[in-house]
The first five atom37 places (N, CA, C, CB, O) and aatype in JSON, in Angstrom:
{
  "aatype": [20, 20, 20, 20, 20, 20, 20, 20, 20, 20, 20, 20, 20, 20, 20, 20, 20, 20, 20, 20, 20, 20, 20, 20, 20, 20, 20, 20, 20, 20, 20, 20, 20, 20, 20, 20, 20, 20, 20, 20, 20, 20, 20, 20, 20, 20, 20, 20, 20, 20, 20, 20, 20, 20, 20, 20, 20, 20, 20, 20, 20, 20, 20, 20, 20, 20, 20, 20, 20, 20, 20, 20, 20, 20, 20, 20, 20, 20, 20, 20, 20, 20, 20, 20, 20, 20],
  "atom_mask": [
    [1, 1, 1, 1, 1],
    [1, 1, 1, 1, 1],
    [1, 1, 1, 1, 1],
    [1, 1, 1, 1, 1],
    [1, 1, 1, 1, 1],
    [1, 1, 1, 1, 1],
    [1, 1, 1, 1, 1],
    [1, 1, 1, 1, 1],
    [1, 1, 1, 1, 1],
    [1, 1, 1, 1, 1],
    [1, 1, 1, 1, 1],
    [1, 1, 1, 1, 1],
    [1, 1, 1, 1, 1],
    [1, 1, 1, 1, 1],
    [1, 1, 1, 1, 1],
    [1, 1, 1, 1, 1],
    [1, 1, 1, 1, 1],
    [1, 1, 1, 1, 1],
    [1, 1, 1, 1, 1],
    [1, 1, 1, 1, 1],
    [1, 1, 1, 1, 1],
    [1, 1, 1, 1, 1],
    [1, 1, 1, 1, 1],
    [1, 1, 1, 1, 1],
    [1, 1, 1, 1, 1],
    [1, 1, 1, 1, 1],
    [1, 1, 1, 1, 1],
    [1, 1, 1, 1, 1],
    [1, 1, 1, 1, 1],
    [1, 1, 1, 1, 1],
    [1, 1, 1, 1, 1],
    [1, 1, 1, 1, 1],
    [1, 1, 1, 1, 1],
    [1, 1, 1, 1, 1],
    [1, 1, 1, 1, 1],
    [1, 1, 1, 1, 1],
    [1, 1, 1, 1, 1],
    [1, 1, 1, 1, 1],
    [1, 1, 1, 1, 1],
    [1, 1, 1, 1, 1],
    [1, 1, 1, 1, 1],
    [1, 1, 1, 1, 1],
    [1, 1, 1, 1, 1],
    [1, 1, 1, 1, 1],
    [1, 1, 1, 1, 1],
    [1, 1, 1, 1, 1],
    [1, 1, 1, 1, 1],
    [1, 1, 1, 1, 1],
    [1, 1, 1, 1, 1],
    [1, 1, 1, 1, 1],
    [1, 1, 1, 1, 1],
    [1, 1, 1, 1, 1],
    [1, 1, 1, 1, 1],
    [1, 1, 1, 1, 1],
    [1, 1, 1, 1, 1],
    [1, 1, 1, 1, 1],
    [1, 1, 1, 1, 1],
    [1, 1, 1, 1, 1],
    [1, 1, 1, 1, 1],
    [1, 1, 1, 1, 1],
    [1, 1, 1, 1, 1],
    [1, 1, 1, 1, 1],
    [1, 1, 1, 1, 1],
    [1, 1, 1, 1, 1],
    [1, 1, 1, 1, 1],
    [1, 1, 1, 1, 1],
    [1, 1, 1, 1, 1],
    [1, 1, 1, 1, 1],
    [1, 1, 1, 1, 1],
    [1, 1, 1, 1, 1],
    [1, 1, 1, 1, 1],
    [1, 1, 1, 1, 1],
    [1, 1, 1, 1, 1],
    [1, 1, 1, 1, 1],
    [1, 1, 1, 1, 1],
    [1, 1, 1, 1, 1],
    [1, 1, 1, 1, 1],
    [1, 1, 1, 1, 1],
    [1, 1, 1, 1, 1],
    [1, 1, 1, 1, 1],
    [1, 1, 1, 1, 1],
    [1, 1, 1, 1, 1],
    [1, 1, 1, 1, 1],
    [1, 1, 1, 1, 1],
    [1, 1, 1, 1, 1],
    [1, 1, 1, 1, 1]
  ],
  "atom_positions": [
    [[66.79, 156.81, -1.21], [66.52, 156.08, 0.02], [67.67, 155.16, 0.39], [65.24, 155.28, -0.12], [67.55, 154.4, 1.35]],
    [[68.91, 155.19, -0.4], [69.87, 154.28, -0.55], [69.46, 152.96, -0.9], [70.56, 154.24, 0.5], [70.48, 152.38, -1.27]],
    [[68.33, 152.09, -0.98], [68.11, 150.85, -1.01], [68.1, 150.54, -2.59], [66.85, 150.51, -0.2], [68.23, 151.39, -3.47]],
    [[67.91, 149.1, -2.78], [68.18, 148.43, -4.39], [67.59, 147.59, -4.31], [69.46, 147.95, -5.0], [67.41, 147.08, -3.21]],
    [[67.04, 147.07, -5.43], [66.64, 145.97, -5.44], [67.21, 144.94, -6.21], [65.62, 146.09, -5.63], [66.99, 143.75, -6.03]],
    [[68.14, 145.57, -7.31], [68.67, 144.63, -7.81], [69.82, 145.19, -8.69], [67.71, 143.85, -8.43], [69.3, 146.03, -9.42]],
    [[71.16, 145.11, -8.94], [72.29, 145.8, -9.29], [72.96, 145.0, -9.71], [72.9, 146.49, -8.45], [73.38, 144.0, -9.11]],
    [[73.22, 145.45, -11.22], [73.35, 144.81, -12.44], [74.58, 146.0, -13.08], [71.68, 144.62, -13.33], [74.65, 147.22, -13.11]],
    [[75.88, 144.29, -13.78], [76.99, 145.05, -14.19], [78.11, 145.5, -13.08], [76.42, 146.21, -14.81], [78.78, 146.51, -13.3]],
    [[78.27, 144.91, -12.15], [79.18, 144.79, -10.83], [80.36, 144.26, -11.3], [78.63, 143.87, -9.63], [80.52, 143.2, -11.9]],
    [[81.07, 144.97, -11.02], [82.71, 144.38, -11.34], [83.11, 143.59, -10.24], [83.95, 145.6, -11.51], [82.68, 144.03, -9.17]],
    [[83.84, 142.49, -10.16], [83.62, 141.07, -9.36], [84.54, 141.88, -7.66], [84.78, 139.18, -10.49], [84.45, 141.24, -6.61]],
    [[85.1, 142.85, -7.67], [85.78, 143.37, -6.67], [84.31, 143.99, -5.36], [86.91, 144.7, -7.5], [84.21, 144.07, -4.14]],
    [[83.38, 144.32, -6.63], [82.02, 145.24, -6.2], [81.33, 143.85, -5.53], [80.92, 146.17, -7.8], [81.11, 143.73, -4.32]],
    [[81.09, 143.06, -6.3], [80.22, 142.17, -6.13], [80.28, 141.48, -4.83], [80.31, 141.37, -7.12], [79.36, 141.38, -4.01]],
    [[81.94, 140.84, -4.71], [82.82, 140.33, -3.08], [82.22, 141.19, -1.94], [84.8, 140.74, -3.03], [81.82, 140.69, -0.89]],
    [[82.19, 142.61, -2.23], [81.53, 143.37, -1.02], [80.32, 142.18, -0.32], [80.66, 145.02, -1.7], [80.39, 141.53, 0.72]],
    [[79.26, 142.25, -1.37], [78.22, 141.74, -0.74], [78.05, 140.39, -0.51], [77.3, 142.1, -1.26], [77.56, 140.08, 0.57]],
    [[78.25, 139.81, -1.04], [78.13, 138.01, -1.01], [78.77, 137.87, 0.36], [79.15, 136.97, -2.42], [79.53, 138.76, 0.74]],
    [[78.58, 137.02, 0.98], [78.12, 136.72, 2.57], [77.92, 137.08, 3.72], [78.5, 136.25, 2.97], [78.13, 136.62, 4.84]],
    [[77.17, 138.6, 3.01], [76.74, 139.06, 3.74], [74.88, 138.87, 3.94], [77.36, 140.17, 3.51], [74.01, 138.76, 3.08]],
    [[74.81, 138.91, 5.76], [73.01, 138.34, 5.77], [72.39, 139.16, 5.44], [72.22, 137.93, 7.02], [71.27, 139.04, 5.93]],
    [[72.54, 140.48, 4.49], [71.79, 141.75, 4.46], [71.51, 141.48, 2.92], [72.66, 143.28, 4.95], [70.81, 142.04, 2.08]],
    [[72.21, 140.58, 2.9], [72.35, 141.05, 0.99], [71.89, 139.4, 0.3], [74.7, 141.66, 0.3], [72.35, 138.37, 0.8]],
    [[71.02, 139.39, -0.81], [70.93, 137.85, -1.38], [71.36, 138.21, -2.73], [69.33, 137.0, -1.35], [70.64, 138.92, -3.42]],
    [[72.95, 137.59, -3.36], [73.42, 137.21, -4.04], [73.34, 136.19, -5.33], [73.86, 137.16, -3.44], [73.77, 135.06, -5.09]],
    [[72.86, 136.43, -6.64], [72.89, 135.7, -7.55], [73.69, 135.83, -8.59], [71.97, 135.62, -7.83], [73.89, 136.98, -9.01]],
    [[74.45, 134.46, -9.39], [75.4, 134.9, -10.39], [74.73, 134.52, -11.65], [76.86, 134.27, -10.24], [74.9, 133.31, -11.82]],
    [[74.11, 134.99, -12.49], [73.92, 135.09, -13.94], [74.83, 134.54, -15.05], [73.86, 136.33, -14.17], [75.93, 135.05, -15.26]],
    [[74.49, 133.76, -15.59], [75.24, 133.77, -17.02], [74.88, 134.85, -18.09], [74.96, 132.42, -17.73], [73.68, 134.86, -18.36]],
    [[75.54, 135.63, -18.66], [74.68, 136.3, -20.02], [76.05, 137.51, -20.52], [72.7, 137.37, -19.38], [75.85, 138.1, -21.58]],
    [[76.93, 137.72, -20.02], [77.97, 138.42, -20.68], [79.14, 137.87, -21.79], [78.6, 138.9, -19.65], [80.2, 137.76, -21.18]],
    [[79.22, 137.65, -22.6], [80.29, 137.38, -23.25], [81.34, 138.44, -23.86], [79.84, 136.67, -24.12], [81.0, 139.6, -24.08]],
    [[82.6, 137.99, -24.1], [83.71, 138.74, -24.48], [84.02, 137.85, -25.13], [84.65, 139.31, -23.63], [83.73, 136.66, -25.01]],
    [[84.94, 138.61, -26.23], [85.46, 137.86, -27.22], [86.78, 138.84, -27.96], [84.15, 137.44, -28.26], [86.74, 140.05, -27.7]],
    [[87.51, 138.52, -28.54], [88.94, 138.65, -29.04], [88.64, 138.43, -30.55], [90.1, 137.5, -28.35], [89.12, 137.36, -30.91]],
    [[88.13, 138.99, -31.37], [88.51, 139.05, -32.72], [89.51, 139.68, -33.52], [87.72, 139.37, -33.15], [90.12, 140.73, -33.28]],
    [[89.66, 138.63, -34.88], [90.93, 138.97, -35.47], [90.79, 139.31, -36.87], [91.9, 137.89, -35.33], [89.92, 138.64, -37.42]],
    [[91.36, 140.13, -37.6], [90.62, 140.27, -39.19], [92.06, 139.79, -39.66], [89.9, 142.14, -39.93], [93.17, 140.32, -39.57]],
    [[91.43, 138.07, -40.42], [91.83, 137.18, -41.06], [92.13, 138.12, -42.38], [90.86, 135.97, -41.1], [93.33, 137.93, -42.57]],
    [[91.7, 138.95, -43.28], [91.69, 139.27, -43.91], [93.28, 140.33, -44.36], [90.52, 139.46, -43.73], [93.64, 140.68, -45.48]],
    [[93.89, 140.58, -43.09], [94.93, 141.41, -43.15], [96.27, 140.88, -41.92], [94.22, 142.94, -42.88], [96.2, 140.54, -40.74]],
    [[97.24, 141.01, -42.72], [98.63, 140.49, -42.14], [98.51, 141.25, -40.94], [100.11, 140.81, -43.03], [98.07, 142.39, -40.88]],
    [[98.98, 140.46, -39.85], [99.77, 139.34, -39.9], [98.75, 138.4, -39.44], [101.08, 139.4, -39.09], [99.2, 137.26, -39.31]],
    [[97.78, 138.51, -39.22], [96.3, 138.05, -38.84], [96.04, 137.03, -40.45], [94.94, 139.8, -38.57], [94.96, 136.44, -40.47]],
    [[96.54, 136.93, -41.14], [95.79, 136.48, -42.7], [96.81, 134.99, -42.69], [96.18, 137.95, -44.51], [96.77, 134.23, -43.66]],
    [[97.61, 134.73, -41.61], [98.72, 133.84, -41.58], [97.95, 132.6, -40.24], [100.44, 134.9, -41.07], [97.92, 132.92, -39.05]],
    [[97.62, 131.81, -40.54], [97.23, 130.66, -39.87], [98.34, 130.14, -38.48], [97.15, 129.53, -41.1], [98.01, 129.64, -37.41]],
    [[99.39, 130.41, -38.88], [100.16, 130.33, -37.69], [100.33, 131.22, -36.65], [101.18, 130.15, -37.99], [100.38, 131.02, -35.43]],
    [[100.44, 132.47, -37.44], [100.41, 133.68, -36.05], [98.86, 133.49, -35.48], [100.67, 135.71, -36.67], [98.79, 133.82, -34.29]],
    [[97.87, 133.13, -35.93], [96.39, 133.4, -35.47], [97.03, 131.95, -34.13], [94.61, 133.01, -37.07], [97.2, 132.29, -32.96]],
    [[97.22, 130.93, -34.45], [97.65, 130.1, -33.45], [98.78, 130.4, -32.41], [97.95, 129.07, -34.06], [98.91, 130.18, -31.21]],
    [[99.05, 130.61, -32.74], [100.4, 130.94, -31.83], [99.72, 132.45, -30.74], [102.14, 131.53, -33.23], [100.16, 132.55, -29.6]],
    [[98.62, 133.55, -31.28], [97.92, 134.24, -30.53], [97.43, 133.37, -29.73], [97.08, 134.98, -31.09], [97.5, 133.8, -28.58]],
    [[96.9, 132.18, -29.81], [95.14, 131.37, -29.27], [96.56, 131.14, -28.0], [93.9, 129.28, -30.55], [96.58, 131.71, -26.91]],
    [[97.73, 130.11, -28.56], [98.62, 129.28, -27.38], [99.29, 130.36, -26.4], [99.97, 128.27, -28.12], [99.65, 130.04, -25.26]],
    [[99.45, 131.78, -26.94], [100.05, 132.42, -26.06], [98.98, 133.33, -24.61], [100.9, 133.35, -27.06], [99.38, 133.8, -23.55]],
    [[97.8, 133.28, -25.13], [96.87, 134.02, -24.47], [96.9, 133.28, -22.7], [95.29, 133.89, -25.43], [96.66, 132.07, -22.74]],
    [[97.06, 133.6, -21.87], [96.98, 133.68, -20.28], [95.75, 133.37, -19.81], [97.29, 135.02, -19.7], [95.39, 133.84, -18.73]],
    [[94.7, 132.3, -20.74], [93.42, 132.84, -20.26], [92.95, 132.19, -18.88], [92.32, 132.59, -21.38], [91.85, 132.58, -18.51]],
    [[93.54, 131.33, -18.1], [93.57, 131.26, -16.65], [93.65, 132.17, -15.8], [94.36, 130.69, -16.3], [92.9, 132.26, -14.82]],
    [[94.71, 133.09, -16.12], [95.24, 134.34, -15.95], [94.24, 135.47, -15.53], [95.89, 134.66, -17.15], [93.9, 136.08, -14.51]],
    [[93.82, 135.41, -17.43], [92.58, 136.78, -17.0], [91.18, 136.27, -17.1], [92.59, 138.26, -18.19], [90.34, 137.0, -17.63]],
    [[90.88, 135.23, -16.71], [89.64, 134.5, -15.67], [89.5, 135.1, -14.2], [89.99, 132.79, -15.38], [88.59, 135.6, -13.55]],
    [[91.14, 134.74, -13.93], [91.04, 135.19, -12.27], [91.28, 136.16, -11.89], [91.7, 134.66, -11.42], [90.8, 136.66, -10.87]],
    [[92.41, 136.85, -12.93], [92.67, 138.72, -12.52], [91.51, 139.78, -12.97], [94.2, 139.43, -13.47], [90.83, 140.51, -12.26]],
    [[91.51, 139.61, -14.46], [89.47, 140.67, -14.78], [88.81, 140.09, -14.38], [88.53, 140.99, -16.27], [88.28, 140.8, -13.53]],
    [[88.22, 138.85, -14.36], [86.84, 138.51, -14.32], [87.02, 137.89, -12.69], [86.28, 137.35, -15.71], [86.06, 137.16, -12.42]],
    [[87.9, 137.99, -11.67], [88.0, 137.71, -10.37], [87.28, 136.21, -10.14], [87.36, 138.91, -9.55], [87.05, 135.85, -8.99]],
    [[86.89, 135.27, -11.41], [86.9, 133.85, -11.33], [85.51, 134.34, -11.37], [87.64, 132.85, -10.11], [85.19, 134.23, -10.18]],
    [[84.84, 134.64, -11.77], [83.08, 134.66, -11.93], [82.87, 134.56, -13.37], [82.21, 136.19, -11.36], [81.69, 134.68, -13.71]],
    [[83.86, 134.34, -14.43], [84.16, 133.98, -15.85], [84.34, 132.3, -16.0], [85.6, 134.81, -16.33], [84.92, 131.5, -15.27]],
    [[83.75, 132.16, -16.96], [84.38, 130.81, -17.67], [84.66, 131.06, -18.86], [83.54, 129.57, -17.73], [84.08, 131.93, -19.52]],
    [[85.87, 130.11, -19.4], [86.48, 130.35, -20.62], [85.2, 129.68, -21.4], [88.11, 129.67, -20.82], [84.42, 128.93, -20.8]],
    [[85.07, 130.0, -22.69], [84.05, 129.52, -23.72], [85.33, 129.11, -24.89], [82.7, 130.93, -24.28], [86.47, 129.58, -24.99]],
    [[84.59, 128.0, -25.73], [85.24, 127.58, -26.83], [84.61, 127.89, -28.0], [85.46, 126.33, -26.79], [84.98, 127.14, -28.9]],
    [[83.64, 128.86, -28.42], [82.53, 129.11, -28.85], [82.38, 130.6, -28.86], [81.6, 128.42, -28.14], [82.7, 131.37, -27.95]],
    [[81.68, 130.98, -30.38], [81.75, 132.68, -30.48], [80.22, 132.72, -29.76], [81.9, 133.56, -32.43], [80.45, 133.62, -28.95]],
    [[79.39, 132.5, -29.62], [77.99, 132.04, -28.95], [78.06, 132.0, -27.45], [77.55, 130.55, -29.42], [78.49, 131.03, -26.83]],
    [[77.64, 133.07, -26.92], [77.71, 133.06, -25.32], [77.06, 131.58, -25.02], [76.73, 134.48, -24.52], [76.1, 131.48, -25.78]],
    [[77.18, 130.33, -24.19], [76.82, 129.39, -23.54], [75.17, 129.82, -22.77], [78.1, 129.08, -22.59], [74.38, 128.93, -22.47]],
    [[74.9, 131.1, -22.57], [73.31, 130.89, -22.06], [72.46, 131.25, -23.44], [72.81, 132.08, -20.59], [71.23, 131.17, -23.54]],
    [[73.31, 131.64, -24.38], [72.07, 131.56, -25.6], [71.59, 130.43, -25.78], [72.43, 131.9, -27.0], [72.15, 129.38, -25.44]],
    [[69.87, 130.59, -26.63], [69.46, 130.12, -26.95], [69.76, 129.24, -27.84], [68.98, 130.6, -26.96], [69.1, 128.23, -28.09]],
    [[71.1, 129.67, -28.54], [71.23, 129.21, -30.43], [73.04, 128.44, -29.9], [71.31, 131.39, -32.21], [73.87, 127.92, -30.64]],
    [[73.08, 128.6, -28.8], [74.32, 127.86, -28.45], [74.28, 126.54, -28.55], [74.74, 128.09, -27.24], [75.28, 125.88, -28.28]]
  ]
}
């Protein structure tokens, strides 16, 4: 019938379509997290400085606004921010 009621998992390029538009009512969710893990356990990852020097070199302003088209917030925390246990 083409119609939806609700469409979930929109990549933020998809999403821009609809938001201000009067046809369409728009809500943004918290509940996805991403994360960057490293196995401490094996070089060059097992070295406390390269693991830092990864954290200072990462762009994450960058890819807030280029992947996540600014509908991301950076977290400081392996715990997505809408959990419960956050």
């Amino acid at each position: 019938s083409g119609e939806a009621n609700m469409a979930l998992g929109l990549y933020p390029e998809e999403l821009m379509r609809f938001e201000g538009r009067p046809e369409f009512t728009t809500h943004r969710v918290r509940g996805n997290h991403s994360t960057l893990e490293l196995n401490w356990a094996e070089p060059p990852f097992d070295d406390q400085k390269v693991r830092q020097a990864v954290c200072y070199a990462l762009p994450y302003e960058r890819i807030l606004d280029r992947v996540y088209g600014g509908y991301a917030r950076r977290s400081h925390s392996p715990i997505c921010s809408s959990s419960e246990f956050h």
